[in-house]
Structure formats: C-alpha cells, structure tokens
Backbone as CSV, one residue per row, in Angstrom:
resi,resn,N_x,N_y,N_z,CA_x,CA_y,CA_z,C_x,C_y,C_z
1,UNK,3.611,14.351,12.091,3.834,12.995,12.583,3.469,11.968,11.513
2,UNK,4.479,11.275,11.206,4.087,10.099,10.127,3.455,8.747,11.157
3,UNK,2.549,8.429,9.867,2.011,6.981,10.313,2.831,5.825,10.578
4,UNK,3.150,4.903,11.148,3.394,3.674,11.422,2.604,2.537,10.725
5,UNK,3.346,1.208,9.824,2.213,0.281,9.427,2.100,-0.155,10.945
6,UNK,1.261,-0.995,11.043,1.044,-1.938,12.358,0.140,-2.973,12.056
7,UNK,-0.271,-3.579,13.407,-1.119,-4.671,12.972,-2.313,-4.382,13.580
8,UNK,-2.816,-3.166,13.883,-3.758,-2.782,15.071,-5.310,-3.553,13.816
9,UNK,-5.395,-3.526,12.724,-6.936,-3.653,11.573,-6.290,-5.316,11.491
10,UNK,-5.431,-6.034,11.457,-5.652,-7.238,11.255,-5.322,-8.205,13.049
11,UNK,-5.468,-7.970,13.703,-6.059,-7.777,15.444,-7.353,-7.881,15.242
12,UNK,-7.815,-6.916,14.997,-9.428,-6.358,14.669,-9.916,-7.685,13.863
13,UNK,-9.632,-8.107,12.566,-10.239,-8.470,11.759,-10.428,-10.245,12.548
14,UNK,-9.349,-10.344,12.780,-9.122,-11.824,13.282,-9.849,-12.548,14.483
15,UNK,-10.383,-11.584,15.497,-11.144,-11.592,16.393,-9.992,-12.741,17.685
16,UNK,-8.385,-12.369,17.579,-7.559,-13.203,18.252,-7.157,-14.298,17.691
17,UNK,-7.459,-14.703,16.345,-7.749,-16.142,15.655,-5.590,-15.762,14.991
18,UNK,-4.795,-15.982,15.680,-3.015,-16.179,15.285,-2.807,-16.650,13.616
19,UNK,-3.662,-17.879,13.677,-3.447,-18.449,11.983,-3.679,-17.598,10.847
20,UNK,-5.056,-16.984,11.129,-5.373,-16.285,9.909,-5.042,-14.758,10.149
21,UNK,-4.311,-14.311,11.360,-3.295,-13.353,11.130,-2.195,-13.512,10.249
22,UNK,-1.610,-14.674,11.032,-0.536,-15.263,9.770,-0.623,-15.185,8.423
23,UNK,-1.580,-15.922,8.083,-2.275,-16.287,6.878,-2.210,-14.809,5.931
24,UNK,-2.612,-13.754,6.868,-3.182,-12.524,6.084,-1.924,-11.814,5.844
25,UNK,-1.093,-11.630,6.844,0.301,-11.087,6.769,1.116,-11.553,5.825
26,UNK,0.615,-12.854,5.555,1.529,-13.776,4.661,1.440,-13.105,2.825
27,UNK,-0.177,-13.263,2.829,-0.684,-12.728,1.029,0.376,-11.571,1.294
28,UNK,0.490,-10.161,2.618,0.621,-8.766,2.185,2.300,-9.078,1.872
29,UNK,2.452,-10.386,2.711,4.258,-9.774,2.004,4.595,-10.692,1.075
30,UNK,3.649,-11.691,0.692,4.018,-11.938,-0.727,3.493,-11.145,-2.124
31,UNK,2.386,-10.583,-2.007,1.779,-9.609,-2.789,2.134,-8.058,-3.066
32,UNK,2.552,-7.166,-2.055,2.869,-6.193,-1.483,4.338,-5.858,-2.456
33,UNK,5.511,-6.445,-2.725,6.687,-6.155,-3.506,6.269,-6.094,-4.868
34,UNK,5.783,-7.327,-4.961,5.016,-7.522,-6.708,4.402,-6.140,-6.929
35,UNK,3.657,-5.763,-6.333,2.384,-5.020,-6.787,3.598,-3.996,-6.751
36,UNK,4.069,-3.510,-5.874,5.153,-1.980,-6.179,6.330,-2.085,-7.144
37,UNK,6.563,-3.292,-7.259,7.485,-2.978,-8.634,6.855,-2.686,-10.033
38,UNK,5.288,-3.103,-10.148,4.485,-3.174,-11.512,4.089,-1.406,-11.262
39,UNK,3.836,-0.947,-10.248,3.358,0.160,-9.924,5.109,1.231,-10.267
40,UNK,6.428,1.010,-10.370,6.922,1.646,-10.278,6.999,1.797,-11.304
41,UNK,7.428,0.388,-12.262,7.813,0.262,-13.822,6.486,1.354,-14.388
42,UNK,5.145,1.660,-14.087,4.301,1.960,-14.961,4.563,3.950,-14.638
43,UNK,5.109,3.977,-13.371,5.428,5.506,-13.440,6.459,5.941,-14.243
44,UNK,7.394,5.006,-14.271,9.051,5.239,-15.133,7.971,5.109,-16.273
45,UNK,7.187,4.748,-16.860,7.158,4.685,-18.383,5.743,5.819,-18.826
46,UNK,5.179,6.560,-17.341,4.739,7.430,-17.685,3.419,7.022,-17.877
47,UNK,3.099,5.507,-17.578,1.570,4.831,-18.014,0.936,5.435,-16.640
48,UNK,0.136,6.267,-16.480,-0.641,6.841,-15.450,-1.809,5.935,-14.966
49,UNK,-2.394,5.549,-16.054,-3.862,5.199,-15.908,-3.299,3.609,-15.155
50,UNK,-2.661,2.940,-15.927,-2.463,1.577,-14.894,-1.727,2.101,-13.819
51,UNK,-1.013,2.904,-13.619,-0.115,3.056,-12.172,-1.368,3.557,-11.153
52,UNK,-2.435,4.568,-11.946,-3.947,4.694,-10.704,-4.389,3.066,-10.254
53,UNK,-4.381,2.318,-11.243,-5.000,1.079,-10.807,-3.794,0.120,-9.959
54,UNK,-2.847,0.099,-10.080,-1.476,-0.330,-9.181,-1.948,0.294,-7.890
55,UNK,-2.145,1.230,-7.449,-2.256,2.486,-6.709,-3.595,1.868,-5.894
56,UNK,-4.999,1.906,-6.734,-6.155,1.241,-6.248,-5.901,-0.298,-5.421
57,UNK,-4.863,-0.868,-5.945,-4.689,-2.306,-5.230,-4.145,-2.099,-4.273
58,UNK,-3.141,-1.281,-4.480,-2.176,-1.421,-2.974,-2.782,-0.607,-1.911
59,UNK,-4.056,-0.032,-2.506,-4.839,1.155,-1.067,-5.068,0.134,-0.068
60,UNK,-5.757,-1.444,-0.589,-5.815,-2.614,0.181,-5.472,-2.934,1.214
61,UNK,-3.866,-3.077,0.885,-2.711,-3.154,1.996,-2.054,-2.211,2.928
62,UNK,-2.540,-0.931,2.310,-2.455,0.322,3.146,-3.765,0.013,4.615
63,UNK,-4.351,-0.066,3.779,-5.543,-0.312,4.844,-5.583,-1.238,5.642
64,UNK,-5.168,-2.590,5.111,-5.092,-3.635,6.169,-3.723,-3.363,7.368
65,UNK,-3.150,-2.551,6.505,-2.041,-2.215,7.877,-2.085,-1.307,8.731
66,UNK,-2.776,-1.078,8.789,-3.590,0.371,9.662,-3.477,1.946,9.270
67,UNK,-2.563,1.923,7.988,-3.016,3.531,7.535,-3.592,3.854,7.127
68,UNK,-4.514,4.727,8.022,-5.669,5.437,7.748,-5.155,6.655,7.142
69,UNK,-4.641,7.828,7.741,-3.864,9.050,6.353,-3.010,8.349,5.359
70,UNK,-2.321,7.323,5.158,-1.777,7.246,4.160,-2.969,6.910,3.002
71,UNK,-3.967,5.984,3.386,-5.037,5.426,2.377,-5.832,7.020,1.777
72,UNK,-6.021,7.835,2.808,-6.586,9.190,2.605,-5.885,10.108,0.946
73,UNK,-4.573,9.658,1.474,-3.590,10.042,0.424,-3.344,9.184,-0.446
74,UNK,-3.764,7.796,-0.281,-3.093,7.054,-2.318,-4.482,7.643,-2.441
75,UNK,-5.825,7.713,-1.993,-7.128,7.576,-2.735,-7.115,8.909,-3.875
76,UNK,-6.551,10.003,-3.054,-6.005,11.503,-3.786,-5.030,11.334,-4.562
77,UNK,-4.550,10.469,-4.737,-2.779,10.240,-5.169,-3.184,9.417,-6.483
78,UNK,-4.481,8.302,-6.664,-5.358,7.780,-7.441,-5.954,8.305,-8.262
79,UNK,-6.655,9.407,-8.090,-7.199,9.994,-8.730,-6.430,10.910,-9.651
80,UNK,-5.484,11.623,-8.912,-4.615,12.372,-9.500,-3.838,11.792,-10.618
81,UNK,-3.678,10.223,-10.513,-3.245,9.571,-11.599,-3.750,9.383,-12.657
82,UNK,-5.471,9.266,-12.320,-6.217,9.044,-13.461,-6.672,10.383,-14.446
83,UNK,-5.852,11.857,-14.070,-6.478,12.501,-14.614,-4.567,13.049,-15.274
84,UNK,-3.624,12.120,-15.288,-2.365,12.025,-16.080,-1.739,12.691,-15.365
85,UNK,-1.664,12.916,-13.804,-0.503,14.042,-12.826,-0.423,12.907,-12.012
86,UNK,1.234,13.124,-11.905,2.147,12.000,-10.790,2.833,13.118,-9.535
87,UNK,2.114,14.443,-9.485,3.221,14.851,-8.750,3.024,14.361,-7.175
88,UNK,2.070,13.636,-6.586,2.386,13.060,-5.390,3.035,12.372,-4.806
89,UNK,3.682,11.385,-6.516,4.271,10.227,-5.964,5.600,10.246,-5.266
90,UNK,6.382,10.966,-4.770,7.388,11.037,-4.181,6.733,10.281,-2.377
91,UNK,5.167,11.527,-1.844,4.822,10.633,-1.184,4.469,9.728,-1.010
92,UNK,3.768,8.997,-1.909,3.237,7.815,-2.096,4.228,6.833,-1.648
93,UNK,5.333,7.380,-2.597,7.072,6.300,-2.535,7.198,6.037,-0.959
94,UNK,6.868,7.497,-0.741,7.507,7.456,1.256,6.576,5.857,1.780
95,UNK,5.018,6.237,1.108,4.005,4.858,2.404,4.912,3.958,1.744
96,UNK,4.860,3.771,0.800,5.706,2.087,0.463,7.032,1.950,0.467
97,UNK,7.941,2.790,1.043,9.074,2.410,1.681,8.578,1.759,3.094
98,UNK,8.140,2.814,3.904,7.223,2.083,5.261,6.894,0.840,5.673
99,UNK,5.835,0.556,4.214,5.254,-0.740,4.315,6.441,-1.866,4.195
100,UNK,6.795,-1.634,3.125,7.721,-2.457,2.774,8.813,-3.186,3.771
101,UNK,9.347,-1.942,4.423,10.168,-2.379,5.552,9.655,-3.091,6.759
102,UNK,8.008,-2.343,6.965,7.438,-3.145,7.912,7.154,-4.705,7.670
103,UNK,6.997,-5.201,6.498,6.315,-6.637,6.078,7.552,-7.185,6.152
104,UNK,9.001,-7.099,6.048,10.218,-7.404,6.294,10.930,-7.633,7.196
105,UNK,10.230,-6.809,8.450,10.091,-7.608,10.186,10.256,-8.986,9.784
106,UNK,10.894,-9.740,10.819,11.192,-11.163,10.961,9.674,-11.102,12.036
C-alpha cells in the first residue's frame, strides 16, 4: 500500500489556525518544484553528495505532508547518496511524483 501526501501533520501543527495552513502549503508548493528540479539536474550529472543534501531538504516536505514511510525511505535513500549509490532513486522519483501532484490540487 502506497502512502498518500495529505494534510493530516499540518492540521496538527496549526492547532485549526486556516491562515498559517495556507501560509505553510503555500512555501511547500512554491519551494517543493525548485528543490526537485536542482535535485534531478544533480542525479543526471552524477553529483551524489549535493543530490544527498537536495534529498535532506525535501525530507522536510515529505514530512510536513504526512509521509511517514516515504521520509523512512529518502533518510535511507540519503545516506545511500552520500556514500556515491543512486540505486533507490527510481523510488524516491515515485514520493515526488506524489507530492508534486498533490501540491497541484486547486
């Protein structure tokens, strides 16, 4: 069973407060494309060590959207970068198709 993003951790965080839901949803989908295109360009060119740290930022937004196994998996998927192996990233690709589509909800 794959994860779903959702909004169940920024609910939580907001304590009901609508604005700074907004507010927060707002940084992930203006931040959220940026960060995966710098993260893709650095796998096409084979730069590992910044694509772990691409990887470390976007665990962020994994998290604020409620995946808990996907964050389980960039943190493994992170590491694995920093020691020069990409072979996870096919899944990785899968959470940020997910996300992506989810922050793209109207």
């Amino acid at each position: 069973m794959k994860e779903q993003p959702n909004m169940s951790y920024i609910h939580q965080l907001s304590g009901g407060d609508k604005e700074f839901e907004a507010k927060l949803l707002s940084v992930v989908k203006r931040e959220l494309p940026e960060e995966v295109n710098v993260y893709r360009k650095n796998i096409i060119e084979q730069n590992f060590t910044e694509a772990a740290s691409n990887v470390h930022k976007i665990k962020h937004k994994i998290s604020i959207l409620g995946l808990e196994k996907s964050y389980e998996y960039a943190e493994s998927y992170e590491n694995e970068l920093r020691d020069g192996i990409s072979k996870s990233d096919s899944g990785f690709e899968e959470i940020l198709k997910q996300m992506l589509l989810f922050i793209d909800q109207p």
